[in-house]
N, C-alpha and C positions, 0 to 999 in steps of 0.2 A: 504493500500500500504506500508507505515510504518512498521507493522507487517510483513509482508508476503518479504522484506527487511530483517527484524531482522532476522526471523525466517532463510534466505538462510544463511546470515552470519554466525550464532549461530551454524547452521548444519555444515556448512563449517571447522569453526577449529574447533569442537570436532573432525571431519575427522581429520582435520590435527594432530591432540593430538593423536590420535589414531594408528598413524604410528609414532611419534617420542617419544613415550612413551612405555618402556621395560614391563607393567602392570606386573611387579613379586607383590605378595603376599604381605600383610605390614608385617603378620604376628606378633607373642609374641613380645613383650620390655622385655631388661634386666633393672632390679631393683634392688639392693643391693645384683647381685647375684641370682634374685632369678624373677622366668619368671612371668611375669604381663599380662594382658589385654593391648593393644595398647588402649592409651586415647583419643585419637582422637577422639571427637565426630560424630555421624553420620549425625547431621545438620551440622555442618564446611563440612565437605566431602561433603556433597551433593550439599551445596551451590557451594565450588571451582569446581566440574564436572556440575553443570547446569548452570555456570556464566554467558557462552555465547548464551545465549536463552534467549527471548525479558523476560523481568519480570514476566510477564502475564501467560507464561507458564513454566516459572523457579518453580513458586512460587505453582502454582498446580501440577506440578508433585515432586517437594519436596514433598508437601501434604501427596500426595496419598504413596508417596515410603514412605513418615514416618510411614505412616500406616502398613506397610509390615514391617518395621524393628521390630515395637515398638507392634505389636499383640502379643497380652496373648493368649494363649489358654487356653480351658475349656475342662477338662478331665472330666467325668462322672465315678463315683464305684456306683455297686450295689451289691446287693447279701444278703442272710437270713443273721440274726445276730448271729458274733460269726464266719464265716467266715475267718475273718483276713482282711479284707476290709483295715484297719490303718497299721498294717504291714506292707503291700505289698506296698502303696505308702512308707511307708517308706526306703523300700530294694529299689526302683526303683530312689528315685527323691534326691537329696543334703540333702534339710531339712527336721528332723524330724517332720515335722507339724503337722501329723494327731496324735492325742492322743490313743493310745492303751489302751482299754477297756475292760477285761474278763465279768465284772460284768455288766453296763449299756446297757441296751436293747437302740434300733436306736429308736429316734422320728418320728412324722409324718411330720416334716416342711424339710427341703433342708439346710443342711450345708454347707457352703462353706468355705474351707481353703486355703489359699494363699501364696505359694512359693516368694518370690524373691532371688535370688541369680546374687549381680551385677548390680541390675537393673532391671534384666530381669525373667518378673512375669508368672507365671501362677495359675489357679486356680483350686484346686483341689471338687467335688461340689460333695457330698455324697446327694445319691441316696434311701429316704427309699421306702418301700411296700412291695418286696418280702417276702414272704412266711405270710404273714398277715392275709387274708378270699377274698373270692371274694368279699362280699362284698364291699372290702374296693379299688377294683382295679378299679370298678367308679372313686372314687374318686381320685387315682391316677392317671387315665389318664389324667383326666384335669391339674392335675401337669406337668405331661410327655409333655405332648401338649406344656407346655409352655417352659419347660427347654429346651428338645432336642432339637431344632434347633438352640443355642447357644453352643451346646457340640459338640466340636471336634473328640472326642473318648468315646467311653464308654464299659467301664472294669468290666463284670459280674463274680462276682467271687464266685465259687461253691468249698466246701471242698469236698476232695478225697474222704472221708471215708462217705459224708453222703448219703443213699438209700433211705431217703424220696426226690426226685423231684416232684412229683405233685404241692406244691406251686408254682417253679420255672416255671413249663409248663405251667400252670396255667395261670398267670403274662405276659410270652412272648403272650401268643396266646389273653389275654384281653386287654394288655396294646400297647404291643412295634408291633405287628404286625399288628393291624389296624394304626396305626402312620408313619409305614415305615419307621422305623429306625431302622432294622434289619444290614445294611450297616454301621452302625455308632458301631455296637457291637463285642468287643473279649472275648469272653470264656477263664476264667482263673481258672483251676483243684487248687485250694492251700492245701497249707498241704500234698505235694504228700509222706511226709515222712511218714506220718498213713495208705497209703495205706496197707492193708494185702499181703503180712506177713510182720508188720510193725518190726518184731525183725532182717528182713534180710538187712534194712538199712544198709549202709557200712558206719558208722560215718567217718572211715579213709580218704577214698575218695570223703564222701558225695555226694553220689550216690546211687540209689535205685538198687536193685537186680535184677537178671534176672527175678525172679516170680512178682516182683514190677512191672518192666518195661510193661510186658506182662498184668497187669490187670489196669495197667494206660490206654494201649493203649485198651483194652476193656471198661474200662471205660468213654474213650473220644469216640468211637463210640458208644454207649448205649444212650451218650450225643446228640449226631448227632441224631440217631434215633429215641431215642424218643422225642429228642425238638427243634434241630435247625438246619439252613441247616450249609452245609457244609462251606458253602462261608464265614461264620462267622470266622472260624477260633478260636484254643483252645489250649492252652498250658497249661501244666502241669509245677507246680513250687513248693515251698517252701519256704516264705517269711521267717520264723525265720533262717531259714538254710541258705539263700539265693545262692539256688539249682534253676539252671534255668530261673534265670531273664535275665542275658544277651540275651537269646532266648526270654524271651516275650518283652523285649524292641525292639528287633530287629524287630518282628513283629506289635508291636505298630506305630513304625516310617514308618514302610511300611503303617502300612496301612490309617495313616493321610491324613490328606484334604493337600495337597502343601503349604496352606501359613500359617501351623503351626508348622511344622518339626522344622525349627529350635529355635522356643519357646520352643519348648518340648525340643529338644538339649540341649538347654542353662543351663537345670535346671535339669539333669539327674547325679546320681552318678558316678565319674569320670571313674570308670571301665568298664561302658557301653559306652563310648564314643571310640568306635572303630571307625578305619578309615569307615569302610565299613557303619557304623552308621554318622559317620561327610558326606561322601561323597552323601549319599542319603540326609540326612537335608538341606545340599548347594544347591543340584540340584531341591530342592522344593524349596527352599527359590530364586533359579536363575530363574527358571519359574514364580512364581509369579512377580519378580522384571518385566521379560518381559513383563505376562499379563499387565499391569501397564501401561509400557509406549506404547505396542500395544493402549490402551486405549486411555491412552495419545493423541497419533498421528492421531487416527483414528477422536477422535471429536476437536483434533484442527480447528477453525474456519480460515482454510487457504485453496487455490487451491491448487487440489491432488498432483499435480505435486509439489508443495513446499515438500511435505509429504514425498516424496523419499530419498532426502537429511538424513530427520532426521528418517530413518528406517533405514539407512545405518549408521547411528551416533549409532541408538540403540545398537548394537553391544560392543561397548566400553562405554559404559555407563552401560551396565550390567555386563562388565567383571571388571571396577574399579570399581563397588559397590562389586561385588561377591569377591574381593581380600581382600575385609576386613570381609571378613567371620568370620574368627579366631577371629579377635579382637574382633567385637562386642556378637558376643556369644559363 
């Protein structure tokens, strides 16, 4: 009775907070001049917006929304060696983590490199086997088996220039398509600058030629047809040029799980952080925020009818978390 008390109260003024509160943006701080991260932590915030809710469920839906704010994600690279696998996270993410290699062949074990910028981690988890023997694609699936369902995205990346695929078909159809993790996969074309006639390059504009253009886009359906479906999705780039990353970021964030985007955001070089790219990251990261406290609400141990209050409270509870977008990533 106590509870199911608390809980009408609690519901009640975040209502009222809700109408007498402007919720603009906290948005950047200025610092000596020069634009910073709002410091405001996300525990002070969440504690002042869940104050009025009995402790009991103050304190577990903090929980659960720390859990949203404070998610890593885990990107998966694969691809033969020599590929440019270290590059390309390079051209894509703040830090240079991955170490670029011409000389050492990929091991058999799972590397994993980890970003933070800010705070805010993710983990970059290099992927070997491709182009190896079949025999050895046993043995990697029991690997696959174990990584993939901890990988948010995974980044196959195939050089322009190279016409042996057979390892690569290979691999998909022993490893990744009995697993069903065909949906977790983007086709990445790299090195599109070696395509033929690699001499029509336009260094000036760093852009490939009309005959380039035209045997990229034959070589992304060759891709399709002889190894994957469509739905995967493939872009064509150039990590030492960095020719076309904005386009595969952009498809990257598209094509995330919602409660990663803005992990991924957070650690992305600042050039790719277009609005169009911030405004899809928020609206994963707002969704998520909601599944949360749908949760929340639904197994709260109260009569339904208490329940309505705080679905109507949910509203402004997801629009002052979502106003500190900016700040926290």
């Amino acid at each position: 009775m106590v509870l199911n008390t608390q809980v009408f109260k609690g519901a009640s003024e975040l209502l009222k907070k809700s109408k007498s509160e402007n919720n603009e943006p906290e948005g950047p701080v200025t610092e000596n001049g020069k634009t910073s991260k709002n410091k405001t932590t996300p525990s002070k915030i969440l504690d002042e917006i869940l104050s009025t809710l009995p402790p009991e469920i103050s304190r577990y839906t903090k929980k659960k929304l720390t859990e949203v704010i404070d998610y890593e994600p885990r990107i998966g690279v694969m691809g033969k060696t020599g590929v440019g696998k270290s590059s390309l996270c390079n051209a894509i993410f703040q830090q240079d983590v991955c170490k670029v290699s011409h000389v050492e062949a990929c091991t058999r074990d799972i590397e994993e490199l980890h970003i933070d910028v800010g705070g805010r981690k993710l983990t970059i988890v290099d992927l070997p086997g491709v182009g190896e023997s079949k025999e050895r694609d046993v043995e990697y699936k029991s690997l696959y088996e174990e990584q993939i369902p901890n990988l948010d995205l995974i980044l196959w990346v195939i050089k322009a220039d190279d016409r042996v695929l057979a390892p690569d078909e290979e691999f998909y159809k022993n490893v990744i398509k009995p697993l069903k993790a065909e949906g977790k996969i983007l086709f990445v074309i790299n090195q599109a600058d070696k395509i033929e006639p690699s001499f029509e390059w336009d260094r000036s504009l760093n852009s490939p030629s009309t005959a380039q253009v035209q045997n990229l886009e034959t070589r992304e359906m060759y891709i399709y047809e002889r190894l994957f479906e469509t739905s995967n999705g493939c872009v064509a780039v150039s990590a030492p040029l960095n020719y076309n990353i904005g386009n595969l970021v952009k498809k990257m964030v598209l094509r995330l799980p919602k409660k990663s985007k803005a992990g991924v955001y957070s650690t992305l070089r600042e050039e790719y952080k277009t609005a169009e790219i911030k405004n899809e990251s928020k609206d994963g990261f707002n969704e998520t925020v909601k599944g949360v406290l749908d949760h929340v609400i639904d197994s709260a141990p109260i009569p339904t009818i208490l329940k309505e209050p705080l679905k109507k409270a949910k509203d402004y509870i997801c629009n002052k978390i979502s106003s500190f977008f900016g700040s926290w990533f």
